[in-house]
C-alpha positions in Angstrom: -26.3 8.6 -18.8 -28.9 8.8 -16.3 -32.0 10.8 -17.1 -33.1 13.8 -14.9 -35.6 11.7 -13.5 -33.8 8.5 -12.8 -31.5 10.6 -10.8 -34.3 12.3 -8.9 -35.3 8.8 -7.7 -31.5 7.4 -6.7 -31.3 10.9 -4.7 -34.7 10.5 -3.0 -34.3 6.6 -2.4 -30.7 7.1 -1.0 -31.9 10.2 1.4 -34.5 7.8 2.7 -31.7 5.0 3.5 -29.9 7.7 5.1 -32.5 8.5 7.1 -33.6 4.9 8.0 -30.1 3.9 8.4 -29.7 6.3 11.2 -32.6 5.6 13.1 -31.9 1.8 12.7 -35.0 1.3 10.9 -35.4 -1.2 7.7 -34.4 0.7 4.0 -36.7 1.6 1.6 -37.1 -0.5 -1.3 -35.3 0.5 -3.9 -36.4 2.4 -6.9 -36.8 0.1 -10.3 -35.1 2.3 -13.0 -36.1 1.1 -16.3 -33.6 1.2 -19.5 -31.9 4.1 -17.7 -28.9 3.0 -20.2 -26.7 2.2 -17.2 -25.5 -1.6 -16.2 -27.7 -2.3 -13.6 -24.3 -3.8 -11.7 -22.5 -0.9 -12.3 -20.6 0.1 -9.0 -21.8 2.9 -6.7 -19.9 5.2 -4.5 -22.2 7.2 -2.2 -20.5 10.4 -0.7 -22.3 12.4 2.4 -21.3 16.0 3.1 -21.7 17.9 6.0 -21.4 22.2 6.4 -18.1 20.8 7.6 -17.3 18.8 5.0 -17.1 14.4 4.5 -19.3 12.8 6.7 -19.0 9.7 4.9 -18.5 7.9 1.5 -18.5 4.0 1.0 -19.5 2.2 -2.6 -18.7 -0.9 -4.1 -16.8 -1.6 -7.7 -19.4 -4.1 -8.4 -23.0 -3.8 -8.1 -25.8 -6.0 -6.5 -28.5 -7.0 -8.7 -29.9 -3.8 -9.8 -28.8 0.2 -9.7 -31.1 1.0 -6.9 -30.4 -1.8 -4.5 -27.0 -0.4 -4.9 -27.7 3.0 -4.2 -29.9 2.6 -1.5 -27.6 0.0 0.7 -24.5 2.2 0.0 -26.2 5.1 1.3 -26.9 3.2 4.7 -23.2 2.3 4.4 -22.2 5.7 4.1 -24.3 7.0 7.2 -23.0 4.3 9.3 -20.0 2.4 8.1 -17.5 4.3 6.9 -14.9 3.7 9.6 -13.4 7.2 9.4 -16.7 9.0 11.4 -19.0 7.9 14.2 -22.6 6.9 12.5 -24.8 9.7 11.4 -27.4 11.0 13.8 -31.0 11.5 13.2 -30.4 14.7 13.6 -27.8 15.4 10.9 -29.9 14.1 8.3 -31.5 17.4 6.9 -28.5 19.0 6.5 -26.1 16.4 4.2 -25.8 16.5 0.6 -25.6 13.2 -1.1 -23.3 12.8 -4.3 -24.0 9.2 -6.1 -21.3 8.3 -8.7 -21.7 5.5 -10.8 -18.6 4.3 -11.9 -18.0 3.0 -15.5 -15.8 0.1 -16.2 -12.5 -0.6 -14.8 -9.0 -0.9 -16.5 -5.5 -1.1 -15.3 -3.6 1.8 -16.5 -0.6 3.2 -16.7 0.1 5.9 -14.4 1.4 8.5 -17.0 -2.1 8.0 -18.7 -3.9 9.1 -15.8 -6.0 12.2 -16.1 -7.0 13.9 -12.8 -10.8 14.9 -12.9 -11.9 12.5 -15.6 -10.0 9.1 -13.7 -11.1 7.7 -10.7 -8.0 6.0 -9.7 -7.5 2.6 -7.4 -4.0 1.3 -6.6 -3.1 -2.0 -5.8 -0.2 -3.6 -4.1 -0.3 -7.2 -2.3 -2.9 -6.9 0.0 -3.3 -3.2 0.4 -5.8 -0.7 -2.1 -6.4 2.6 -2.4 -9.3 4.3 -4.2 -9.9 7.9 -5.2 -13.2 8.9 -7.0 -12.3 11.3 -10.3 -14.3 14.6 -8.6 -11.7 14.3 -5.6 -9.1 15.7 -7.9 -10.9 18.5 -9.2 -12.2 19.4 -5.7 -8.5 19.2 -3.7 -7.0 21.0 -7.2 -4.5 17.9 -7.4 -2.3 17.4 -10.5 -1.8 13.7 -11.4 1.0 12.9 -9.3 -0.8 14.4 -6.2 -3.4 11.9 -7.0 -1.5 9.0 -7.7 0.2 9.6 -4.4 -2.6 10.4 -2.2 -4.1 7.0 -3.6 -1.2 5.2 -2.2 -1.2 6.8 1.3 -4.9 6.1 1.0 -4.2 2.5 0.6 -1.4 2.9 3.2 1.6 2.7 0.9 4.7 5.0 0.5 3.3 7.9 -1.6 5.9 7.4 -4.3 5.3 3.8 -4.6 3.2 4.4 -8.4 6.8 5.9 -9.8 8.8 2.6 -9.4 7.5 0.2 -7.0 5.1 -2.8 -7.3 2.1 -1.2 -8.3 -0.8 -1.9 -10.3 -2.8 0.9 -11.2 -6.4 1.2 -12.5 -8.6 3.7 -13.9 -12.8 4.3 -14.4 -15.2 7.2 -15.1 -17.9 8.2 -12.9 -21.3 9.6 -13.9 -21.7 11.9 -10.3 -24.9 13.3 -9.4 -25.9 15.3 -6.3 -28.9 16.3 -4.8 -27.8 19.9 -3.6 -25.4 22.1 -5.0 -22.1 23.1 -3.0 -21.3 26.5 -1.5 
């Protein structure tokens, strides 16, 4: 578990990517969090939000060489990566909430032992993955099935595929943190 203040610093130091991301400027170093308790190459998701709603998310399942390199290079990511919007403006800056999750370990699952709002969920099949973050399910009020399939059309597969078809199916926590709270 992050400490209050650890998670002060991941906020601040991922704003500040955000904002230097934008502008095309360098990112800030990042912040050195001292026996915080989590594994330094723990993976990061970093989630923007606009009034309107995702304005961009983008992590990794594997972590650079400390937290808060991760943090702060998949916030500039998220502001200008994420192939789904146009890269954020200067302008839009101010008004985006940041969510950071740091995801615990990884194992392959069973879909029936899936649990919506505690699992983050990636499928798997041939070439093609899908990931969903464990708050995604609470927020969009999905039972497991709704998640399991919404992973798959999220990894472009027939949204039935985790019932029969050649699937593999993996499961992780998230520790999610966020630097303003929603409506």
């Amino acid at each position: 578990m992050i400490d209050a203040a650890g998670r002060s610093q991941l906020l601040a130091a991922a704003r500040e990517a955000v904002s230097a991301a934008s502008r095309g400027l360098p990112l800030p170093e990042p912040p050195v969090l001292d026996g915080c308790g989590v594994d330094p190459g723990a993976g990061v998701f970093v989630t923007l939000s606009s009034p309107d709603g995702l304005r961009g998310c983008i992590g990794l399942f594997k972590g650079l060489r400390s937290l808060g390199e991760t943090v702060v290079r998949m916030a500039a990511a998220a502001a200008t990566e994420d192939p789904r919007f146009p890269p954020v403006k200067p302008s839009e800056v101010d008004g985006l909430s940041i969510d950071i999750s740091v995801l615990g370990p990884m194992t392959e699952s069973e879909p029936g032992l899936v649990v919506p709002g505690v699992h983050g969920v990636l499928v798997r099949s041939g070439s093609r993955s899908g990931t969903l973050l464990p708050q995604v399910a609470t927020e969009q009020g999905w039972s497991r099935e709704e998640l399991l399939s919404h992973a798959c059309l999220k990894a472009g597969l027939p949204p039935g595929l985790w019932r029969s078809g050649p699937l593999q199916v993996f499961t992780y926590t998230a520790e999610v943190f966020g630097d303003r709270q929603k409506g």
